[in-house]
N, C-alpha and C positions, 0 to 999 in steps of 0.2 A: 868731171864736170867743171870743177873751176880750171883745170890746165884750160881746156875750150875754152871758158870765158875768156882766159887771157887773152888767149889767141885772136878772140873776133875785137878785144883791147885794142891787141899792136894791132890787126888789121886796118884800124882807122887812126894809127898813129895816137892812141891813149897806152902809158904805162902805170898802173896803180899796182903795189906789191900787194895791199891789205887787202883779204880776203874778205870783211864785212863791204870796206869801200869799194870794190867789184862789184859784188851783188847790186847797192846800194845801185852802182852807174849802170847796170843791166834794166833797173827798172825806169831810171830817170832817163837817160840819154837817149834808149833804144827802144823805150818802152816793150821792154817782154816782159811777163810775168814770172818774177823775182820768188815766191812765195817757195817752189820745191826746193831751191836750192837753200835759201835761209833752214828750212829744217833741216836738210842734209847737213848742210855747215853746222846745226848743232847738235844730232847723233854722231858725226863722224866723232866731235870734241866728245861727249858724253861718253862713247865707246871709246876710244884711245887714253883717255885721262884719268877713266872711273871703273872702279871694277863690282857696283854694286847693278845690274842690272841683268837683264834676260829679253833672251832674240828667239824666234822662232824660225822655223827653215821660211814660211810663207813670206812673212815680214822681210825676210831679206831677199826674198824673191818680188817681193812689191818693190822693196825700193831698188834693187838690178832694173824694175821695169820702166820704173819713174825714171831714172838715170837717163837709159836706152830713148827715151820718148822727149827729155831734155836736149840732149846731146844732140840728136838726128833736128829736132828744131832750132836749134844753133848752128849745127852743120848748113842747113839752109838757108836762112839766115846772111852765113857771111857767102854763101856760093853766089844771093841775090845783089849783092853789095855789089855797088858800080860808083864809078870816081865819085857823082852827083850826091849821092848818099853820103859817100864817107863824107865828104869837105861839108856836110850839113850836120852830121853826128859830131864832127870835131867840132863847127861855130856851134852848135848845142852843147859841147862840154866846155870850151872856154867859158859861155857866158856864167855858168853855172857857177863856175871854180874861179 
């Protein structure tokens, strides 16, 4: 999910490495709803860094489906993208920044 986000990043000429500050510019620039991925960003850390917790088969079947349901609305997203847009996503992230 975040390699995507990158992607629809460089697509309008933004490069952020930081993963919270991606999010962050998915909500502010593009206005998509930022929310699924802030949790995933913090099971993924939760899961990789802590070994005190417990998954169910379902639970990772919910979130495969959240993922699937992310992805495919960013996927469309930048397919919709045409010059007019991008050159208005970028003067909305200069002013920002």
């Amino acid at each position: 999910m975040y390699h995507l986000l990158t992607s629809l990043l460089f697509k309008v000429g933004i490069k952020c490495k930081n993963h919270t500050g991606s999010i962050i510019i998915l909500k502010e620039i593009f206005n998509v709803d930022n929310k699924y991925l802030l949790s995933a960003k913090k099971e993924r850390v939760d899961k990789q860094y802590y070994v005190d917790f417990h998954i169910t088969k379902e639970e990772v079947k919910e979130m495969i489906e959240e993922a699937e349901k992310f992805n495919k609305k960013i996927y469309d997203f930048i397919e919709k993208l045409q010059g007019k847009n991008i050159k208005n996503y970028r003067e909305k992230y200069i002013k920002i920044v």
